[in-house]
Each structure stands twice: as C-alpha cells, then as structure tokens.
N, C-alpha and C positions, 0 to 999 in steps of 0.2 A: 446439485439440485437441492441442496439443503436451504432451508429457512426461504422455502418458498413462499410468497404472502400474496395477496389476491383479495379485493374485496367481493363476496357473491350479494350481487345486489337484486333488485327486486326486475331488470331488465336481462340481466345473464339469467337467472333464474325460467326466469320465459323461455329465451333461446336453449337453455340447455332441454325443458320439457318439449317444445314445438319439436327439434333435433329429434331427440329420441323417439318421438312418437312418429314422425315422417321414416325415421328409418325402421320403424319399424313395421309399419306400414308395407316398408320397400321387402322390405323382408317375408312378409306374409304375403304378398304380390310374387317372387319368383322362386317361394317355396314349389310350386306344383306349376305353373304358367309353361303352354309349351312354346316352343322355341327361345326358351332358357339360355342354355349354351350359345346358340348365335347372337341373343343379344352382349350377352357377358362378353364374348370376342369384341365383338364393335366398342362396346360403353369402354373397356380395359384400353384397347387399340386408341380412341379419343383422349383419354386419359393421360396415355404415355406421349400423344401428339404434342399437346397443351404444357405439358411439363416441360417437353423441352425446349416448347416454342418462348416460353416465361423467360431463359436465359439465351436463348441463340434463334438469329433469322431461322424462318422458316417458312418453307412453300404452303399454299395456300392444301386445306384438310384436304380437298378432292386431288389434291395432283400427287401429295402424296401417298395417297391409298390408289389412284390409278395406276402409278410404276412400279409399288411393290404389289400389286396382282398384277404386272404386265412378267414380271421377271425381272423386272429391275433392280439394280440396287445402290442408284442414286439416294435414296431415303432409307438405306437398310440400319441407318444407325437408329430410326426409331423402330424398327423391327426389333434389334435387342431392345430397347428399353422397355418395350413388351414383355420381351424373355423372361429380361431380369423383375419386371414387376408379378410377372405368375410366378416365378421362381420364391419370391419373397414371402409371399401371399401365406401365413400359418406357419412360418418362422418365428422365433424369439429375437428381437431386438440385441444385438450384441456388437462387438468388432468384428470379430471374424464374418457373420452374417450381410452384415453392411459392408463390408471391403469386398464381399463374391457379388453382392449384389451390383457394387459401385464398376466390377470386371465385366460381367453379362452387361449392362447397362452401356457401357463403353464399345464392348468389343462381342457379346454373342453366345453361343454357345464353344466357338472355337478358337478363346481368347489370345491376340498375340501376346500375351502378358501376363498377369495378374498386378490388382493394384491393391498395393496395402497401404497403411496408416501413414499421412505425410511426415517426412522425416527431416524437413527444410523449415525455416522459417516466414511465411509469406505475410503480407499486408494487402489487402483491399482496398482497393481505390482510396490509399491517403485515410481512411477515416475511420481503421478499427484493424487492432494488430490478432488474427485467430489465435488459438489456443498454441503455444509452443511446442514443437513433436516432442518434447520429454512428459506433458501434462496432457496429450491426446486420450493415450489408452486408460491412463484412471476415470477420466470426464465420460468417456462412452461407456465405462464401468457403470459408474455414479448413473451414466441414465439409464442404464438397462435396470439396476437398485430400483430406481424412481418409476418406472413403467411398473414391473414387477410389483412391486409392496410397497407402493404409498395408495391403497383404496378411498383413504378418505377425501379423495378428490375425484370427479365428474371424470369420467374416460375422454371427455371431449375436450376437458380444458388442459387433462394431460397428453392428450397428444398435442396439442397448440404448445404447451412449454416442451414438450419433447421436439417438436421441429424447431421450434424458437433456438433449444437450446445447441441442438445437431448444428444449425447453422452459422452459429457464433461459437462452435471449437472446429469448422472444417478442416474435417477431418482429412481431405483427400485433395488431391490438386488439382484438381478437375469433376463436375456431376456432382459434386456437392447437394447444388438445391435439388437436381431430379432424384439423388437417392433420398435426403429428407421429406420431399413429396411421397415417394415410395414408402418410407415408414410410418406414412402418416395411417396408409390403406393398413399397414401390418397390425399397428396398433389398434384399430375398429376393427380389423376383423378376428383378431387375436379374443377382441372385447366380447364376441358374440354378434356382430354384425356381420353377416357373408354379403349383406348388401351393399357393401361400401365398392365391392366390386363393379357394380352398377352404374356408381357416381361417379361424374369429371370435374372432383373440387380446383383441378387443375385449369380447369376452360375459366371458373369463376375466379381464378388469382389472377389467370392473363388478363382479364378484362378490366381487370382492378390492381393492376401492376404497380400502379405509382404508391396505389398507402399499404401494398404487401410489402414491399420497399423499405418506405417510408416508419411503417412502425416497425417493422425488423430492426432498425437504425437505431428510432427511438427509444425500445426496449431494452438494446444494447447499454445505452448512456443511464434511462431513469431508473432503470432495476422495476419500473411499474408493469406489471403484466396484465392488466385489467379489460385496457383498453383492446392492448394484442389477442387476450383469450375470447374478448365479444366480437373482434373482427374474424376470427379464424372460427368461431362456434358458425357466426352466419354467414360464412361461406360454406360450411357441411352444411348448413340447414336450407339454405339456399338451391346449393346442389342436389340434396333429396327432392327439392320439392319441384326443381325440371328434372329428374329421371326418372318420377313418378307420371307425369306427364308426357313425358317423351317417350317411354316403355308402352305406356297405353298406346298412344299413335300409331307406335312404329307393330305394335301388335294385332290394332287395327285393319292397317293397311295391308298386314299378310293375311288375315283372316280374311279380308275383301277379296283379294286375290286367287289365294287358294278356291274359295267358296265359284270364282268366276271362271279358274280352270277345270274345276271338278264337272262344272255341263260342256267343256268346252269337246267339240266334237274328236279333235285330232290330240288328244288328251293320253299319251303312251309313260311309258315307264321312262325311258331316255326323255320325254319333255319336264317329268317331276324330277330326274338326277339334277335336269339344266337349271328348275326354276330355284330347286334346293340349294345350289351351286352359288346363283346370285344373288340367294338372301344371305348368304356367308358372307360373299364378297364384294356384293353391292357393284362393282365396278371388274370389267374383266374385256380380254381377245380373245377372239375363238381359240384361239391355237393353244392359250395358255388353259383353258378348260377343257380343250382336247387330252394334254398331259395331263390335268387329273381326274378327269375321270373317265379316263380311257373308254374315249368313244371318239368314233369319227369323226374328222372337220363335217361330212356333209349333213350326221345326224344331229351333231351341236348347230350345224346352221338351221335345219329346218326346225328344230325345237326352239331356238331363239324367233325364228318368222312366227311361229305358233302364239310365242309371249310378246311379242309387237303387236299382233293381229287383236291380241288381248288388251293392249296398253299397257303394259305393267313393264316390259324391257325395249329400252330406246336407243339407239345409235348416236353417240355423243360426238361423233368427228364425222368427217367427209372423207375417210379416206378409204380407198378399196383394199390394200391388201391389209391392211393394221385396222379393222375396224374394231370401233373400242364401243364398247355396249355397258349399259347400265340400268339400275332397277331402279328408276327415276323417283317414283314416291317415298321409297324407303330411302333410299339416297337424300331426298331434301331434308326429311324429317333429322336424319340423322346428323348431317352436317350445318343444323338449322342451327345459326350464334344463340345459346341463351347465357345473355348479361345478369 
C-alpha cells in the first residue's frame, strides 16, 4: 500500500463531508431509538443477502428469510455469513482475523474445515494473475500497516483502497469478495461508526454490479484510485441516506402498530410474545414459533387472529397445515429495492 496517490478534489471532498455527516446522523438516530437490536438483525441479515447475491445466483430476499424462519436450511449458507459478519464486527483487520472470518462465512459456527491463506496459484477470468501464495501474507501485512497508521487519509477512502486492495491479492479460493465486503463494515466501525451496522452498502453494489466490476478491473491495470475512491465513497453515502429513511419507516410502522394493539381488546402477554416474535422475524409458521417461544400451537394461533384482526400479520400462502404468516408492512419496507 505504499506510494498511495489520489487526487482529493473539490467533488470527493463533498462526498466524503455529506458521508460523514449522514452517518453520523445514523448514529445519533440508533444511539437510544427503541427497537435498536431488531433492526440491527434485519439491516446485518440484508447486508449478508446482498453480498453474496453480488458473486452467486440467489433466491429472491423473501424466500430466503421465509426458509431460514421455517427451519430450513436450503439458504443456511447466508445464515453464516451473518455469523461471520457479527463475528468480525470490532476485530482488527489482519490474516488470521480474515481466514476465521473467510471459515464462519463459508461454513458457520461448526466449521467442516478451516480456511487458510491460498497456497496455489490461481487466475481470474484470463484477465489478472492474484497475488502469488508466497507474497499473500506480507500484502495482508502491508494492509493491516495501511488501515492501522496511515491517518492522513479519509477513513472512507481507506476502506475503498483496502477492499480495492484485499481483492487484487485474494486471498483465499473461495468468498473473497463477501469477506472484503465484510471488512469494509470492520473498517467503519473500527473508525467510530457502529452505524455502519445499519447499512446495506452491499444492496447498492448489487444494483451497480457492472462498474463495481468494472472499475475493480480498471484500477487493477491504471494504478488510478480516484475514480474507485468517489464510486465507493457514494455507495456508503448513498447507503446512509436509505437507512436513514428506511429506519424511520420501518420504526414508524411499529410504533403504529404497537400504539393499535395497546386499545386492542384481546390484548394479553402471549399476544405481545407473538407480535414481538414477528417484528424479529418478519416472516414465520406457527409451529416454528411454537419451538421458540414455548407456547402453544393454539395460543400462537389465537394471538396471530388477534394481529390479522389488527391488520398488521397476514397469511401469505393458502395452505392449511404449513401456514406461513408475515408482518406485511414491516416486511415491504424492509425488502423495499433501494437503487
């Protein structure tokens, strides 16, 4: 990372103050805000979807947040990458750190493996040879140096050359880009951002695949980082400024709701377990919210009639014994595309 150069022009200059003030914002928004924790699950949960959907097919957001709250575990490989992204979360940047995260990301908490530093020599689609396994573990050296002790650069434009650079020594043979996306969160929130938790800078690269690509490619070849650092500034800036608006929404529509259980007549402890239940998981079967939170199919039924009767939980299939239910407003908000 030596003889980094960069021009800071009077347009990055913008984005890096707008950046910083949006997340700060975001910050002083889920400092005290309640139902904190549930949204941090969901925005984390998007987060790890989008990442992985950037390098490999992937089932539509609803199907797979409906099968891993059914018990399923057709989609459980983005459940680690969950893992691995809270696992990482206030870590230091290093090898060791990035090979357990690159193992949970892959494989979970009960890994068949572990994966360490590639020790092969691979190529990329024809068009750029990664760092040789003898020149891996200096380079991931060199960038933890570069995160650590080069201040006089913008935290936002060193994480852009730290994923830039993670991605042109891949590291590993496999999750490459999901764990450089993951170090992106480590890096802000290492910075003094815990709202980076919040953001899905991952949904804004999917949606803009071809010039995340694209200038990945070209940075490769021009050695110019300028262009790379303002497209990757205004994707975090971007991303603050729908999470800022989607937190409100989705904070809205429980405060609506709550506020319309609270006169509601049939209004019991077991109907708050249930409603609390659904704003965790947005999507769920009786049966699967029987096993946690140990209460009855019939009393989880009548507490979900209670929340139809309210509008706030709706029956999303037609089937009698697997009937699948979900918190329909929160639900849109959440899985709402913002490009």
């Amino acid at each position: 990372m030596n003889g980094v150069d960069f021009a800071v022009d009077d347009e990055l200059t913008y984005l890096y103050a707008t950046t910083h003030r949006l997340l700060g914002i975001l910050d002083g928004m889920i400092k005290y805000m309640p139902n904190r924790e549930v949204l941090k699950e969901l925005m984390i949960f998007k987060e790890c979807y989008y990442s992985r959907r950037i390098d490999y097919k992937e089932a539509p957001l609803f199907d797979v947040l409906a099968s891993l709250n059914a018990g399923k575990k057709e989609y459980e490989h983005v459940a680690h990458i969950v893992t691995a992204y809270k696992a990482a979360l206030g870590r230091q940047v290093g090898s060791r750190t990035l090979a357990e995260t690159c193992t949970l990301a892959m494989y979970g908490e009960e890994p068949e493996e572990k994966i360490y530093l590639r020790k092969t020599t691979i190529q990329l689609s024809g068009r750029y040879d990664p760092s040789p396994p003898n020149e891996i573990l200096p380079a991931i050296n060199d960038l933890a140096i570069f995160i650590e002790k080069y201040n006089n650069i913008d935290i936002l434009a060193k994480a852009a050359l730290a994923h830039y650079q993670l991605e042109a020594i891949h590291p590993f043979g496999y999750y490459n880009g999901i764990v450089g996306r993951i170090m992106i969160s480590m890096i802000l929130y290492n910075a003094g951002y815990p709202s980076i938790a919040f953001l899905c800078p991952s949904q804004y690269l999917y949606y803009h695949t071809n010039d995340y690509f694209d200038l990945l490619e070209r940075t490769r070849y021009s050695g110019g980082y300028h262009v790379w650092i303002k497209y990757f500034v205004q994707g975090i800036c971007t991303s603050a400024r729908h999470a800022i608006k989607q937190i409100e929404v989705m904070q809205q529509v429980i405060a609506d709701d709550e506020a319309k259980l609270k006169l509601c007549k049939e209004s019991t402890k077991s109907m708050w377990l249930v409603y609390n239940y659904f704003k965790q998981k947005l999507v769920s079967e009786i049966a699967l919210a029987t096993d946690k939170l140990n209460l009855s199919y019939n009393t989880i039924a009548k507490a979900i009639s209670t929340l139809q009767t309210n509008g706030i939980v709706l029956q999303t299939n037609n089937q009698i014994r697997h009937k699948l239910f979900e918190y329909r407003d929160l639900l849109d908000e959440f899985t709402k595309h913002k490009k």
